[in-house]
C-alpha positions as CSV (number, residue, x, y, z in Angstrom):
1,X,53.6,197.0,289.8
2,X,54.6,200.5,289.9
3,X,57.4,200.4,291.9
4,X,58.8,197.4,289.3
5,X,57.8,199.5,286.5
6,X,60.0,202.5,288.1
7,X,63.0,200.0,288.7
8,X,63.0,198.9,285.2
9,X,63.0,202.5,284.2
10,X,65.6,203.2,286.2
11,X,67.7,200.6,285.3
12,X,67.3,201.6,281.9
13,X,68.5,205.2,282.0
14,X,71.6,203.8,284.2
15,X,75.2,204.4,282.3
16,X,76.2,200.9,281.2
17,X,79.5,200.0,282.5
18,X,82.3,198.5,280.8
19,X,85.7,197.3,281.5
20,X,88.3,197.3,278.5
21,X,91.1,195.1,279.0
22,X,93.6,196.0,276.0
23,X,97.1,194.2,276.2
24,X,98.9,197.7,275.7
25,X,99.2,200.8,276.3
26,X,99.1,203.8,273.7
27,X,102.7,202.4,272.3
28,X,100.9,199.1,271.4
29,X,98.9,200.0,267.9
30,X,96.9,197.1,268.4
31,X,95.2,198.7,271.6
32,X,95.6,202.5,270.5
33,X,93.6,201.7,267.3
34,X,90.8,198.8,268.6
35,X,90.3,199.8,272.0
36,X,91.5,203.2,273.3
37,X,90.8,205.7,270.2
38,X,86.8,204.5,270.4
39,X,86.7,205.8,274.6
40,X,85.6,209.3,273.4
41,X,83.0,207.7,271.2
42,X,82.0,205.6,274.0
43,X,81.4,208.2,276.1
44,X,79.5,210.4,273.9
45,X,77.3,207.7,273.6
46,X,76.5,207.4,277.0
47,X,79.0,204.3,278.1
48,X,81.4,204.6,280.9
49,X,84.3,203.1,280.0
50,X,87.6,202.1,282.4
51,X,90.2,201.1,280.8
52,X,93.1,198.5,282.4
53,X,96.1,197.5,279.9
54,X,97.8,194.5,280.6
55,X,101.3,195.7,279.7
56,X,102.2,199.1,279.9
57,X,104.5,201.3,277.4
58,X,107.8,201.0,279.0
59,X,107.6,197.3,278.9
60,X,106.5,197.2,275.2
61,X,109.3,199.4,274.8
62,X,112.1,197.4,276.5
63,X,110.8,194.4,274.4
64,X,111.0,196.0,271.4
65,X,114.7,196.9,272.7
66,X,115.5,193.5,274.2
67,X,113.7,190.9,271.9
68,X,111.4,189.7,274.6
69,X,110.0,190.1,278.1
70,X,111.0,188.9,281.0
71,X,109.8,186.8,283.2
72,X,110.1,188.8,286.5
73,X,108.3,191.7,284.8
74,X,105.3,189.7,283.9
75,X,104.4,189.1,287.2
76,X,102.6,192.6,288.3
77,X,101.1,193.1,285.0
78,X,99.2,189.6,285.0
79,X,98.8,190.0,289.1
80,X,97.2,193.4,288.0
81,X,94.4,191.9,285.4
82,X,93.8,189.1,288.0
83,X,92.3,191.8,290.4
84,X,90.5,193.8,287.9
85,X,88.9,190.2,286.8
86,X,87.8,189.6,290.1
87,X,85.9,193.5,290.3
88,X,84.0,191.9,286.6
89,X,80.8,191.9,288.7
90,X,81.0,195.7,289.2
91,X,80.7,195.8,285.2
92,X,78.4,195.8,282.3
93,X,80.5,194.1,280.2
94,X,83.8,193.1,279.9
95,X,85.6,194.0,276.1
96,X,89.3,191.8,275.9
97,X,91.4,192.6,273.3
98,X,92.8,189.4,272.3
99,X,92.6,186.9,275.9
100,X,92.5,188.2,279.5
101,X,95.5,186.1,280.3
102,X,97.5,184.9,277.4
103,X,99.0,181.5,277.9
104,X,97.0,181.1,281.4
105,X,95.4,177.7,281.4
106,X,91.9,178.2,279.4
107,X,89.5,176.8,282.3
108,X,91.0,179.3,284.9
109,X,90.2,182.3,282.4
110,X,86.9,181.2,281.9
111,X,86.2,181.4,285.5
112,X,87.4,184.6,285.8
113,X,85.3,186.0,283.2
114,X,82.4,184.1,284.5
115,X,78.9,185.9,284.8
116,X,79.4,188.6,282.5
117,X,78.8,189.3,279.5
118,X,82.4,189.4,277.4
119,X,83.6,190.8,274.2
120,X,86.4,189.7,272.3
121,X,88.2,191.7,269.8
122,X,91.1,190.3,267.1
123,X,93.0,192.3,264.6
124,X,95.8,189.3,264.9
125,X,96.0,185.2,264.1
126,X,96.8,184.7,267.6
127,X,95.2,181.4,267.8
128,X,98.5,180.5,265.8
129,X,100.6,181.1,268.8
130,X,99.3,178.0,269.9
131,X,98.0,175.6,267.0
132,X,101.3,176.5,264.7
133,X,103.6,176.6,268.1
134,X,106.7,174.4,267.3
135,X,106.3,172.4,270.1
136,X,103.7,169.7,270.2
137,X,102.8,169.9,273.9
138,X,101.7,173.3,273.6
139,X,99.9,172.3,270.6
140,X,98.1,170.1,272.7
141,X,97.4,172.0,275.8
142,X,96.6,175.2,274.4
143,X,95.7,174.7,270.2
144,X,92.2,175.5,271.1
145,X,92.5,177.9,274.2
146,X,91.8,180.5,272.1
147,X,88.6,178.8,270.3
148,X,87.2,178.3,273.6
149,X,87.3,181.9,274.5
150,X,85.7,182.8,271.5
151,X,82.9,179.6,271.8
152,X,81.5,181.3,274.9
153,X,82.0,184.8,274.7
154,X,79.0,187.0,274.1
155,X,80.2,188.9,270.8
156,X,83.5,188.5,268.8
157,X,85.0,191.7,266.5
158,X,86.8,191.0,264.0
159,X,89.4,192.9,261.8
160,X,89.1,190.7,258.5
161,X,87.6,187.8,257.3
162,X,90.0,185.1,257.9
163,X,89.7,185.5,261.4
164,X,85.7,185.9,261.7
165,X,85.6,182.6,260.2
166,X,88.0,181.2,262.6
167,X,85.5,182.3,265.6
168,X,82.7,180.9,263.8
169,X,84.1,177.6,263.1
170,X,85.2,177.8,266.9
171,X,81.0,178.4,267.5
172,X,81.5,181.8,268.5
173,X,77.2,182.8,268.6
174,X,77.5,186.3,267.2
175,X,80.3,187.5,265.0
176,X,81.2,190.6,263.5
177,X,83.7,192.1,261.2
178,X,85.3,195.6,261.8
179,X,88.0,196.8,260.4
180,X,91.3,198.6,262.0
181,X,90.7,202.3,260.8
182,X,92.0,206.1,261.0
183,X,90.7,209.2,262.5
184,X,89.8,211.9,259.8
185,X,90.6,214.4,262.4
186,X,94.4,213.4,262.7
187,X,94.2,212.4,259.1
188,X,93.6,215.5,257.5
189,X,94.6,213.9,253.9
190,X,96.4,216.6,252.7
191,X,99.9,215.5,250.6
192,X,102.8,217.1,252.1
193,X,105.6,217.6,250.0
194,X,109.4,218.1,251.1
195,X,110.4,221.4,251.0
196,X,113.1,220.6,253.2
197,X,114.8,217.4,252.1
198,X,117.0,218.8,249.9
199,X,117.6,215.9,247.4
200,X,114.4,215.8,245.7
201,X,114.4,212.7,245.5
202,X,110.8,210.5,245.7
203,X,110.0,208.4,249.7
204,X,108.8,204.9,249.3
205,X,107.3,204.6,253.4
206,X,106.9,201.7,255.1
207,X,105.6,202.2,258.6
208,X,105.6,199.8,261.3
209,X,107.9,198.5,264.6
210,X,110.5,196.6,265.5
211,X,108.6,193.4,266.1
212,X,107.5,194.0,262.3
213,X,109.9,195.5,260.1
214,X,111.9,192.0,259.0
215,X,108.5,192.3,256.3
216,X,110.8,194.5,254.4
217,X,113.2,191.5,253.6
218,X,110.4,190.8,251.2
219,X,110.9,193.5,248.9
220,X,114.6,193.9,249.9
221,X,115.5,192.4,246.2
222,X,112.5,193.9,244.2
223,X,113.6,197.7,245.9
224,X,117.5,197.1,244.5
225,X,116.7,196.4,241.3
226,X,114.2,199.4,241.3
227,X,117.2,201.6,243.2
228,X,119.2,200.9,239.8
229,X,116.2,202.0,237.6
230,X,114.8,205.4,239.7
231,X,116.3,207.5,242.2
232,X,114.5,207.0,245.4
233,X,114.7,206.6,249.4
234,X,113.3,203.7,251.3
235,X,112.0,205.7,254.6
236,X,111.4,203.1,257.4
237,X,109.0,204.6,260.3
238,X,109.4,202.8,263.4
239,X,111.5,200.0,262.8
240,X,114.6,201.0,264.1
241,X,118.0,200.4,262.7
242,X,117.4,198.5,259.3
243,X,120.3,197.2,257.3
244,X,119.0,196.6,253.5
245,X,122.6,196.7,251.4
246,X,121.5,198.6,247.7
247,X,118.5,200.9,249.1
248,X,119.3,204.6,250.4
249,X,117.4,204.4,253.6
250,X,116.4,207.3,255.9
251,X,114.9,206.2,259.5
252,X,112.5,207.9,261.3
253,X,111.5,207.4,264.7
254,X,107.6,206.5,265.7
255,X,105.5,208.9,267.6
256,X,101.5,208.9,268.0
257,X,102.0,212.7,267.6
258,X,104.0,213.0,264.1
259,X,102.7,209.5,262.7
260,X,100.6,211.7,260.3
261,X,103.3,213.9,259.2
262,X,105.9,210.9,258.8
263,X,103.9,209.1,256.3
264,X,102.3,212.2,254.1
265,X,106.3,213.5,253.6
266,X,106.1,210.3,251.5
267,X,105.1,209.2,247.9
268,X,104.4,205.5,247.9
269,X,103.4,203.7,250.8
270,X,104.6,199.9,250.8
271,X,102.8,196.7,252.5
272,X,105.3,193.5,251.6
273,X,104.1,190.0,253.5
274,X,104.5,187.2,253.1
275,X,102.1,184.3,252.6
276,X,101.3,182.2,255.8
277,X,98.4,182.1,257.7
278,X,99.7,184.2,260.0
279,X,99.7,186.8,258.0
280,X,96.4,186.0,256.5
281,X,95.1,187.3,259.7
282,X,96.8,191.2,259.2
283,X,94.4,193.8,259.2
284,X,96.4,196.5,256.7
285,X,96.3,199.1,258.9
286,X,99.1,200.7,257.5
287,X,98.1,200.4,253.9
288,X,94.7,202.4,255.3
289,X,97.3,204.9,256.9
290,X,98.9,205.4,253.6
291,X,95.9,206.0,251.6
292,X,94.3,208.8,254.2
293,X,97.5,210.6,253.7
294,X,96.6,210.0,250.2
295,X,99.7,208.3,249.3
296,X,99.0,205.4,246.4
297,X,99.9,202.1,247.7
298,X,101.7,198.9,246.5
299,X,100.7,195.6,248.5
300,X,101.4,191.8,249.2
301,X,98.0,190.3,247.3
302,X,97.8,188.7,251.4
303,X,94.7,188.6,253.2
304,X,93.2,191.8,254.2
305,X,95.6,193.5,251.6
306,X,93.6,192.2,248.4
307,X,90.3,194.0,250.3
308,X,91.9,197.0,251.5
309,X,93.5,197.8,247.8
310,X,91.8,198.1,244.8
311,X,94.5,197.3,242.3
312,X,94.7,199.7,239.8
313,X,92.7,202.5,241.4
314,X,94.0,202.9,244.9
315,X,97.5,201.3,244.1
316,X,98.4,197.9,243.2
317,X,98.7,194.6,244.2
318,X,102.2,192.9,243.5
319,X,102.9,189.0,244.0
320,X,106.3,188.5,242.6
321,X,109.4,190.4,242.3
322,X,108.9,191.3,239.1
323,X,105.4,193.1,240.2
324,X,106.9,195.0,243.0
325,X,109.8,196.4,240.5
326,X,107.1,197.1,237.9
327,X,104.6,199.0,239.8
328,X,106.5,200.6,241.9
329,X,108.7,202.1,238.9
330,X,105.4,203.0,237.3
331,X,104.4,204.8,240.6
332,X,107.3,206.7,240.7
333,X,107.7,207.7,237.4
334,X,103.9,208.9,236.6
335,X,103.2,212.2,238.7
336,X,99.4,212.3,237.2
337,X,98.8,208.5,238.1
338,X,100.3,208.8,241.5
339,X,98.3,211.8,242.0
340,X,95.0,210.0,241.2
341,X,95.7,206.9,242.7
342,X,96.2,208.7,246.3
343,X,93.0,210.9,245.7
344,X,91.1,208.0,245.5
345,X,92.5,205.8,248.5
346,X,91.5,209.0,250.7
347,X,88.0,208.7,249.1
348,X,87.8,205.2,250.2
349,X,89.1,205.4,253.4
350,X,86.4,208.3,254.3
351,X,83.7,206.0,253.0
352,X,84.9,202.4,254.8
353,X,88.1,202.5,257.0
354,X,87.7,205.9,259.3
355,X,86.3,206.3,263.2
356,X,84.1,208.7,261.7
357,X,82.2,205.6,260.1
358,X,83.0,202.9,262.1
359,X,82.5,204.9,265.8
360,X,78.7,204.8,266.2
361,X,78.8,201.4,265.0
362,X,80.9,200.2,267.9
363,X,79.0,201.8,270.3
364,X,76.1,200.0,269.2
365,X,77.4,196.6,269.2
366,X,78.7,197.4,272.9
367,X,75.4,198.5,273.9
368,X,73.4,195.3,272.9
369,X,76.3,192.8,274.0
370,X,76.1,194.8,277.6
371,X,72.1,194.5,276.8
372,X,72.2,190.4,276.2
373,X,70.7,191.5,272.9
């Protein structure tokens, strides 16, 4: 009895163990802001964390420059996560942003992730890649691939609603909702006006990539009627070369380091979608950027967007054309309103969508899914 007593003991002070299998590197925000920014938290809780990405930065970035990967350079990337799913029994618990092996047949995935314990995590409609796919036999095949991940796996995280219900309605047992948030500590919330861009004139920001910036063609009409009412410059972070005839635009290239510093030179921060259910799955990260630099936001009523904003203290929500002309003229032209309106999104972001708040919490969760509890 007391040599059992003294394994139990023992086993309990041992470091849990757990894999994280992002499907980027740092370039991918996806895996930088779920995954890779909680490791320190992690740790300090006592976890030992290994982390193996699936596709690494330079082949993010040649997509990005190309329009899509190729298939040669998927084959050591996948043959890589095959081999670290094989090591699973030297883990904890496994934590899989997304799928293991997107687009792999659903039964061979599930035996590699077979006895242990696995967390998913979503901040995307993925499953639409399948159910929505234009072609029917992939419909077919793979329409529920991602439901039966979700079915079996020991936890689920979720960065809004719309997809929490999704895993439940797959019969995902445990299912949790956590949103895609900041780090006070790079977000230091302070507004950063432009001494050095000589025009004076006012930066609407949108932030994003190149997989993400045709968004803006939502507001391309609503931003040249406004460019005939007020002075202003569209600056696009991240999205490369963008083409909007009737908008001054100034681009900036994305980096993690000056991310910050980007979007605080600005003075309204823009979220435009448009309304499918893909993009009812979007987890407004950038509108939570935006509002720790303390910029006031304007925002597709979409999804997470109509959570994320509260419309009229934090920014405002705009549906049609008109709306997006009419608030954003009203941002720009009312200093004291703008002022208030970004004091406030930084309030709410400390409160709700920051590591600070949501870091312990994740810990936690990781702890009793490694735990079976």
């Amino acid at each position: 009895m007391a040599i059992a007593a003294g394994i139990q003991r023992s086993d309990a002070l041992k470091p849990l163990r757990i894999l994280s299998l992002p499907k980027y590197d740092r370039l991918g925000a996806s895996s930088r802001l779920r995954s890779l920014q909680y490791s320190p938290w992690l740790e300090s809780a006592g976890l030992q964390v290994q982390v193996q990405p699936l596709l690494a930065d330079a082949l993010l970035q040649s997509r990005y420059q190309h329009g899509d990967y190729r298939a040669a350079d998927l084959l050591a990337p996948y043959w890589n996560r095959y081999n670290a799913l094989l090591s699973r029994s030297s883990f904890d618990l496994l934590w899989i942003e997304k799928e293991a092996l997107p687009w792999w047949p659903l039964w061979l995935e599930l035996a590699l992730l077979r006895g242990v314990p696995y967390v998913l995590d979503y901040d995307d409609a993925i499953f639409h890649n399948y159910d929505r796919h234009s072609s029917a036999f992939i419909r077919h095949v793979y329409g529920k691939r991602v439901d039966g991940l979700m079915s079996r796996a020991t936890l689920v995280l979720c960065g809004n609603e719309y997809l929490a219900q999704r895993a439940r309605e797959a019969g995902a047992p445990w299912v949790e909702v956590l949103p895609t948030v900041i780090d006070l500590g790079r977000y230091n919330g302070e507004h950063n006006k432009k001494a050095s861009q000589a025009d004076g004139l006012p930066r609407v920001v949108w932030i994003g990539s190149p997989a993400t910036v045709h968004y803006l063609q939502v507001a391309h009409h609503p931003l040249q009627i406004l460019a005939s009412k007020v002075p202003f410059v569209l600056r696009v972070i991240g999205g490369g070369v963008v083409q909007l005839p009737g908008i001054q635009v100034e681009t900036v290239p994305w980096s993690e380091k000056t991310e910050e510093i980007s979007v605080a030179a600005g003075d309204v921060g823009i979220m435009p979608l448009y309304d499918s259910p893909w993009e009812r799955g979007k987890c407004g990260y950038k509108l939570i950027q935006y509002m720790a630099c303390g910029l006031p936001v304007v925002a597709s009523p979409i999804g997470m967007n109509s959570e994320i904003v509260r419309d009229g203290i934090t920014g405002l929500l705009a549906d049609t054309p008109d709306q997006w002309v009419q608030a954003l003229e009203r941002l720009l032209t009312h200093d004291e309103e703008r002022a208030k309106m970004g004091r406030e999104g930084r309030t709410r972001v400390e409160a709700v969508y920051c590591i600070q708040q949501t870091g312990p919490r994740v810990a936690q969760l990781l702890q009793r899914a490694a735990r079976g509890k």
